[in-house]
C-alpha positions as CSV (number, residue, x, y, z in Angstrom):
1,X,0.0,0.0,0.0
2,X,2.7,2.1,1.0
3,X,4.7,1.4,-2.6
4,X,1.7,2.6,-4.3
5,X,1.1,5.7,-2.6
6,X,4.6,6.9,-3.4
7,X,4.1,5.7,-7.0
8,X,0.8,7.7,-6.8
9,X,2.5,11.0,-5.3
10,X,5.6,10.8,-8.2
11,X,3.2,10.6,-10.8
12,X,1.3,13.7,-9.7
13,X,4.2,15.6,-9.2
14,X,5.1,14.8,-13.0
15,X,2.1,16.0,-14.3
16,X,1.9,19.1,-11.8
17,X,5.1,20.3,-12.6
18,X,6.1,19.1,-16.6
19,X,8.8,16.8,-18.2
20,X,11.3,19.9,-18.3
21,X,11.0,20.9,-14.5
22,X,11.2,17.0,-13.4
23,X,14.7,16.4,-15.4
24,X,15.5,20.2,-13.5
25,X,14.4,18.7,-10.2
26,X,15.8,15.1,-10.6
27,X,19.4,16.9,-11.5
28,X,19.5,19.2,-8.9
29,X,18.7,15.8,-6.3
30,X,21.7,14.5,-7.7
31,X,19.7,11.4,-9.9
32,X,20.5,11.0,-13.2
33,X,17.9,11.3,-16.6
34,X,18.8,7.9,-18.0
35,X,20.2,4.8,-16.2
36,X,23.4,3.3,-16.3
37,X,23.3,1.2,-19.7
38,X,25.4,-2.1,-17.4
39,X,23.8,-3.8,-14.8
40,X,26.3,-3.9,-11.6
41,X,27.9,-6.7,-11.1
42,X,31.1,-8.3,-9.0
43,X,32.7,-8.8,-12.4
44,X,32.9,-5.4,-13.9
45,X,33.0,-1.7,-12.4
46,X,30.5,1.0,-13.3
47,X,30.2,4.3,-12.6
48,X,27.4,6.7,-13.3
49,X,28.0,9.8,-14.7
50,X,27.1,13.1,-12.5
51,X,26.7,16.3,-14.3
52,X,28.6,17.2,-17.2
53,X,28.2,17.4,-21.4
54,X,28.5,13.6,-21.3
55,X,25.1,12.9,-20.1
56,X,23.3,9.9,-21.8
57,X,27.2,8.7,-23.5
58,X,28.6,5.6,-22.6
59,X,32.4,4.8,-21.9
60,X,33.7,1.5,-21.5
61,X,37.4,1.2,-20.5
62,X,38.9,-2.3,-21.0
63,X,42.2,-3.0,-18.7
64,X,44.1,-5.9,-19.7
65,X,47.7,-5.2,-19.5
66,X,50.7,-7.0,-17.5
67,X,52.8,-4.2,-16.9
68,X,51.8,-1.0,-17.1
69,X,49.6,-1.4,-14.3
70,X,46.1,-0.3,-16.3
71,X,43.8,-1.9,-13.7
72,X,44.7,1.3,-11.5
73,X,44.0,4.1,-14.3
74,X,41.2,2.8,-16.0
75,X,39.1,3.2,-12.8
76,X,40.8,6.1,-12.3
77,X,39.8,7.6,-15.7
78,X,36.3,6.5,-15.4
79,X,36.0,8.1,-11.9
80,X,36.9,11.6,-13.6
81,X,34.8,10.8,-17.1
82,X,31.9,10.5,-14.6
83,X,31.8,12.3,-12.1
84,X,33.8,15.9,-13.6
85,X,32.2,15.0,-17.4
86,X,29.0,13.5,-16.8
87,X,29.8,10.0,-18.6
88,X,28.5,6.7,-17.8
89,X,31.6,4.3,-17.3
90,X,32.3,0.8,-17.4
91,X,35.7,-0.7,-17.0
92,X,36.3,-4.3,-17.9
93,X,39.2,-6.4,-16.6
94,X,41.2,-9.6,-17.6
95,X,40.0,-11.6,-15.3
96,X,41.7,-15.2,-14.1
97,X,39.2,-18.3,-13.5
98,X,38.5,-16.9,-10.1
99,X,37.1,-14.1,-12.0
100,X,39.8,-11.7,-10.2
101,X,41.3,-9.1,-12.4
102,X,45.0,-10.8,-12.6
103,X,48.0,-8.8,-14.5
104,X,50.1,-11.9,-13.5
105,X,48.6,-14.1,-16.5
106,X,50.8,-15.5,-18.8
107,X,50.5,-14.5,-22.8
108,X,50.9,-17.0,-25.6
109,X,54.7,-16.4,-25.7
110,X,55.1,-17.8,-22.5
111,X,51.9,-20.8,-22.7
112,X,50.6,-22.1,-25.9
113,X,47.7,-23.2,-24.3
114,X,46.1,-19.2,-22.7
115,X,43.1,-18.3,-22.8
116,X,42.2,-14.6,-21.3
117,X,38.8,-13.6,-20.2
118,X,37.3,-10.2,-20.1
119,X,33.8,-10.4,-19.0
120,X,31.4,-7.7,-20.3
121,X,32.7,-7.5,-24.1
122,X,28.6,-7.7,-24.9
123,X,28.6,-4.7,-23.6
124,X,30.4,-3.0,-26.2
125,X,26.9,-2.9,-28.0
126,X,26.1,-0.5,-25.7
127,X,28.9,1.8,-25.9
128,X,29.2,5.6,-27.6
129,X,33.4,5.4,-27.3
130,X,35.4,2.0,-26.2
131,X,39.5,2.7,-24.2
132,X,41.5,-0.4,-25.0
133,X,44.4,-0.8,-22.7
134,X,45.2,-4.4,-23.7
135,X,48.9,-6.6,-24.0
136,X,49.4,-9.5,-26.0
137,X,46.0,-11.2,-24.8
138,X,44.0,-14.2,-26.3
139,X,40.7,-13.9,-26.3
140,X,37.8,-17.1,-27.1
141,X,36.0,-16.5,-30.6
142,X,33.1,-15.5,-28.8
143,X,34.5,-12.7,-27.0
144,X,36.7,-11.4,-30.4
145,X,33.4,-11.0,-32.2
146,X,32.2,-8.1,-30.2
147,X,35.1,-6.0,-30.5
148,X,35.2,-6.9,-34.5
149,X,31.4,-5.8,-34.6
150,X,32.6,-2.8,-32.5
151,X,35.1,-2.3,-35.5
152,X,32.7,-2.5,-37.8
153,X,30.2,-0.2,-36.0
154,X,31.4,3.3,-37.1
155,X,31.7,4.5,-33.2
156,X,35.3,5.7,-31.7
157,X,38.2,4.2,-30.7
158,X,41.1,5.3,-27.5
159,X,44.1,3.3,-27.4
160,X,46.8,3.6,-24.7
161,X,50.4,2.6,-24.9
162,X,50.4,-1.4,-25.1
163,X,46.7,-1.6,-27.1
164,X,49.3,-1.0,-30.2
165,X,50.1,-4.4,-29.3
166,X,47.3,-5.3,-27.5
167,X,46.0,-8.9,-28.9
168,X,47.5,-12.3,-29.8
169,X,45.1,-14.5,-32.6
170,X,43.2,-11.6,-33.8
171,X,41.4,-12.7,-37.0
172,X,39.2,-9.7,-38.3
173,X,39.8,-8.8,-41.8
174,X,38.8,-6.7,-43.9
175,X,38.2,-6.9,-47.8
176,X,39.5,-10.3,-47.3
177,X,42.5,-9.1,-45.5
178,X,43.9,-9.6,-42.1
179,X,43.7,-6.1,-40.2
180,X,46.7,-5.4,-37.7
181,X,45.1,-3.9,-34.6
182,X,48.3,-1.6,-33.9
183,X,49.2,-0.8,-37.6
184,X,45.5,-0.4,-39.5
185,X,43.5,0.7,-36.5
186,X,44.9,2.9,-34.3
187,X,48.0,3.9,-36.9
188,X,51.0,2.1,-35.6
189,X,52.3,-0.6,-34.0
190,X,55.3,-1.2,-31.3
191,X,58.6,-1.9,-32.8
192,X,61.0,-1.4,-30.2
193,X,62.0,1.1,-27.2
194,X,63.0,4.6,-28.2
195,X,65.5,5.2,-25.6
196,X,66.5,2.6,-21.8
197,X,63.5,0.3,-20.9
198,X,62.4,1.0,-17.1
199,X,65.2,4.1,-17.0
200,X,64.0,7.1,-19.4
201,X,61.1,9.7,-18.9
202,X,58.8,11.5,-21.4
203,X,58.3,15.1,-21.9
204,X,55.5,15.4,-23.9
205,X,56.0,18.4,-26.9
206,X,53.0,20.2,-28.4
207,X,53.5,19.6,-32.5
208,X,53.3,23.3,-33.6
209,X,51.3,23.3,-36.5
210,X,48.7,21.0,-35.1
211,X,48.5,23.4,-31.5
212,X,44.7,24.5,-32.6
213,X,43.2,21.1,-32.5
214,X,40.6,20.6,-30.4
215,X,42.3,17.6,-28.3
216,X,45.3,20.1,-27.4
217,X,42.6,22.3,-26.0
218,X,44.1,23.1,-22.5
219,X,46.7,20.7,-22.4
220,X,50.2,21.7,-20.8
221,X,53.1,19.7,-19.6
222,X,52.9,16.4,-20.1
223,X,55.6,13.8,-18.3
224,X,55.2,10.8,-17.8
225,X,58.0,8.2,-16.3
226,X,57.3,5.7,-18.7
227,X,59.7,5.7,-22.3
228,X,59.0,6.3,-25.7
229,X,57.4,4.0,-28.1
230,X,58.8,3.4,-31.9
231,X,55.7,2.5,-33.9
232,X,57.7,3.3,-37.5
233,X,61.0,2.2,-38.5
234,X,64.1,4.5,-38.6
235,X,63.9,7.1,-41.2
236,X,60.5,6.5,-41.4
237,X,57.2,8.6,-40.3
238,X,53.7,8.1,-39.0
239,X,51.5,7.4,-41.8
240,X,49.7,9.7,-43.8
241,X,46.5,9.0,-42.6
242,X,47.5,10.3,-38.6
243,X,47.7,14.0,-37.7
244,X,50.5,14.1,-34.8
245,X,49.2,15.8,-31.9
246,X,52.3,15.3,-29.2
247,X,56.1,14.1,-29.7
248,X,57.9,12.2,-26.7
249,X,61.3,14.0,-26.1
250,X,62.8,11.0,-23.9
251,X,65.0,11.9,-20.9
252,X,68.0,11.1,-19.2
253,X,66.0,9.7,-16.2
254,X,62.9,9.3,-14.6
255,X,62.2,13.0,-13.0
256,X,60.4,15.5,-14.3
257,X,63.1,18.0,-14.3
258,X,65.9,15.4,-16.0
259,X,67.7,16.2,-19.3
260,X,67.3,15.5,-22.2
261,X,68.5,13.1,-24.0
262,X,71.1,14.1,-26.4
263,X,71.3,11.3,-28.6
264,X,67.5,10.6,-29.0
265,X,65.1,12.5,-31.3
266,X,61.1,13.3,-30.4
267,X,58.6,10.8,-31.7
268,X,55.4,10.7,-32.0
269,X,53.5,9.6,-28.8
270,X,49.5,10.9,-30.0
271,X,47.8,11.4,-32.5
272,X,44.0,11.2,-34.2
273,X,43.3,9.2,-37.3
274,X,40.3,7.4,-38.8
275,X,39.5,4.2,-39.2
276,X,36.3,2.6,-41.4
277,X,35.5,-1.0,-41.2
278,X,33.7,-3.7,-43.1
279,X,30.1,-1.8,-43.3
280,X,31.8,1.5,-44.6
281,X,31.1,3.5,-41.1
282,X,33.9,5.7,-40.4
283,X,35.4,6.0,-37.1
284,X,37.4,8.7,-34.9
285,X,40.0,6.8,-33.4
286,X,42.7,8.1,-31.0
287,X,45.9,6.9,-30.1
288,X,48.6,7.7,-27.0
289,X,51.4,5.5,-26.4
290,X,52.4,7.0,-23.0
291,X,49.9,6.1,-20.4
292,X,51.5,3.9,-17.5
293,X,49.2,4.3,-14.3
294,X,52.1,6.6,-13.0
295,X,52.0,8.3,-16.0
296,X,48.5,9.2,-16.0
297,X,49.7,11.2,-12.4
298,X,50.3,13.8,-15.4
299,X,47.1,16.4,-15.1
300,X,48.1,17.2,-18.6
301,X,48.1,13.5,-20.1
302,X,44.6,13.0,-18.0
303,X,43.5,16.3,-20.2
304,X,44.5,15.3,-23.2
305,X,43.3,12.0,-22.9
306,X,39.7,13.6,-21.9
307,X,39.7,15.5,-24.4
308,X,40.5,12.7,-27.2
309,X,37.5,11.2,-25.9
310,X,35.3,14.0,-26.2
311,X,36.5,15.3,-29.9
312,X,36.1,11.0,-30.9
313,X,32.5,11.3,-30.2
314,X,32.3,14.7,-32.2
315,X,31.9,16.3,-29.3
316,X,34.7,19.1,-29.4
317,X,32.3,22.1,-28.9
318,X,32.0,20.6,-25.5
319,X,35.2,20.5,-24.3
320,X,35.8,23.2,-21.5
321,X,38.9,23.7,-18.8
322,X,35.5,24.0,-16.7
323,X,35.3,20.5,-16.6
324,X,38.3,19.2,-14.2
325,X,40.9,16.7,-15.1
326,X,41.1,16.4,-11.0
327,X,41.8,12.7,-9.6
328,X,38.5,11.5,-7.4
329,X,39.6,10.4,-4.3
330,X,43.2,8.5,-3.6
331,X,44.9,7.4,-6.8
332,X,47.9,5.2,-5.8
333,X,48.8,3.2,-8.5
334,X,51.7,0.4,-8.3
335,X,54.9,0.9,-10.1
336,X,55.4,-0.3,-13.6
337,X,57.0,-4.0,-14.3
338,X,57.2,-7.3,-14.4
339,X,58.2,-8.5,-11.1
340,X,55.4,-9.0,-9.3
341,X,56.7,-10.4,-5.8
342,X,58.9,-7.4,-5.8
343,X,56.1,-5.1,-6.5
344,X,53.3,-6.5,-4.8
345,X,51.2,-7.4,-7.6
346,X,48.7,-10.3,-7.1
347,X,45.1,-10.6,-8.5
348,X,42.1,-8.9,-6.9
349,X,38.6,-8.9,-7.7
350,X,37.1,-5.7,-9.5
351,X,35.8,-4.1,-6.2
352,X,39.2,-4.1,-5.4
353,X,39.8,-0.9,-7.6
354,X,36.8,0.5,-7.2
């Protein structure tokens, strides 16, 4: 009796007051105009967006790295998407058979026989913008075909450092032609280390002639402690098809104030491209290859990593230095690597980084 009471005294108040006052009133109680598109659930994280020019878009961040530590700033990224931008998030994980999110995972290199699992692919289909943040996983056929219906969807594409080289036994093609994730999608693909492994820094370098483009909006001093990617070989360039947004000047060490290096040009470490898939839908697709969870400590990678994911949903008129690039609540990310005694990495379930 109660229940319908309640249900009798909301739908009066609709009526008294109009649709436009209710969405007014429902904002200003802090509930949002449309739900959360992902059901919670112990096996993914999702956050609903607060108020912000992202209202009613969907972001789903994928973390399924081993080194860089993406399980820490894919929540992290979400947390600001929603709460400073007004984005629904979801962040996936690769997920052991204890469904916990588990970095440790061996790749194909090192077992013939993996298998990786990222619960919630399905939910691409519900998606305005997907983040990859993958390494050298294997994914079942089932869970491949929703990210090659996602490639053939027209809607954008992020990807962050290792997502250049983010997938073992990937099989879409393309006018009968195998696509290389790195190389075709998002414009390049890891050849080697431009500079020491673990040892050099990244300053990031506005690229002059590009400094009006909407993704650069904002966006001052970039560092990051993570090296610089080669996705071209020597003498080469990006390809046509990319518009260079930031080079990666790598350092003598791994403090914001260290030299530079001498001895090493700038490279390219983001730029925008498109990419159209099998139904002819044409995509914005952006692509950063610094982005370690230490790295992402950088306000001004978080804001240009924001912004990329407003100007691939043709959004660009919205982006504002209004909307923060602030980190929501403690972000305390593990350091970078492969030694995972030595720096405390085991597997946790999603709630972990919630």
């Amino acid at each position: 009796m109660q229940s319908s009471q309640r249900e009798l005294r909301r739908s009066t108040v609709w009526f008294a007051v109009g649709p436009t006052l209710m969405l007014m009133l429902l904002t200003a109680n802090g509930l949002n105009a449309s739900d959360h598109p992902v059901p919670e659930s112990p096996l993914w994280l999702t956050y609903a967006g607060e108020q912000g020019p992202g209202n009613g878009k969907h972001i789903v961040l994928i973390a399924a790295d081993q080194e860089y530590r993406s399980e820490y700033s894919m929540p992290m990224l979400a947390k600001i998407l929603a709460k400073h931008h007004g984005f629904h998030c979801t962040v996936l994980f690769s997920q052991n058979e204890n469904n916990e999110v588990d970095p440790t995972k061996k790749i194909r290199y090192e077992d013939k026989t993996v298998i990786h699992n990222i619960p919630g692919l399905e939910f691409l289909e519900k998606s305005d913008l997907v983040i990859f943040f993958s390494r050298l996983i294997t994914l079942p056929p089932d869970q491949l075909e929703h990210i090659y219906h996602y490639l053939d969807s027209g809607k954008p594409i992020i990807g962050i450092r290792t997502a250049n080289h983010g997938f073992l036994g990937f099989e879409y093609k393309k006018e009968g032609k195998k696509v290389d994730f790195g190389e075709d999608v998002l414009g390049g693909s890891f050849r080697s280390h431009h500079g020491r492994w673990h040892q050099d820094s990244t300053r990031g370098i506005t690229v002059e002639e590009n400094k009006n483009h909407p993704v650069l909006e904002s966006v001052t001093d970039i560092w990051g402690n993570s090296d610089v990617y080669r996705t071209f070989k020597e003498g080469g360039r990006l390809p046509e098809s990319c518009i260079p947004l930031v080079y990666g000047q790598p350092l003598m060490g791994r403090k914001h104030d260290d030299a530079v290096n001498p001895e090493l040009i700038a490279l390219p470490v983001a730029w925008v491209k498109s990419w159209t898939g099998n139904s002819g839908k044409t995509a914005r697709v952006f692509h950063v290859t610094m982005g370690s969870a230490h790295d992402f400590q950088s306000a001004g990678l978080r804001r240009l990593t924001v912004n990329a994911a407003y100007w691939c949903m043709q959004m660009e008129k919205d982006i504002e230095p209004k909307f923060g690039v602030d980190i929501v609540g403690e972000y305390n990310p593990l350091d970078s690597g492969f030694d995972y005694k030595k720096l405390k990495v085991i597997p946790q379930k999603p709630a972990f980084y919630k």
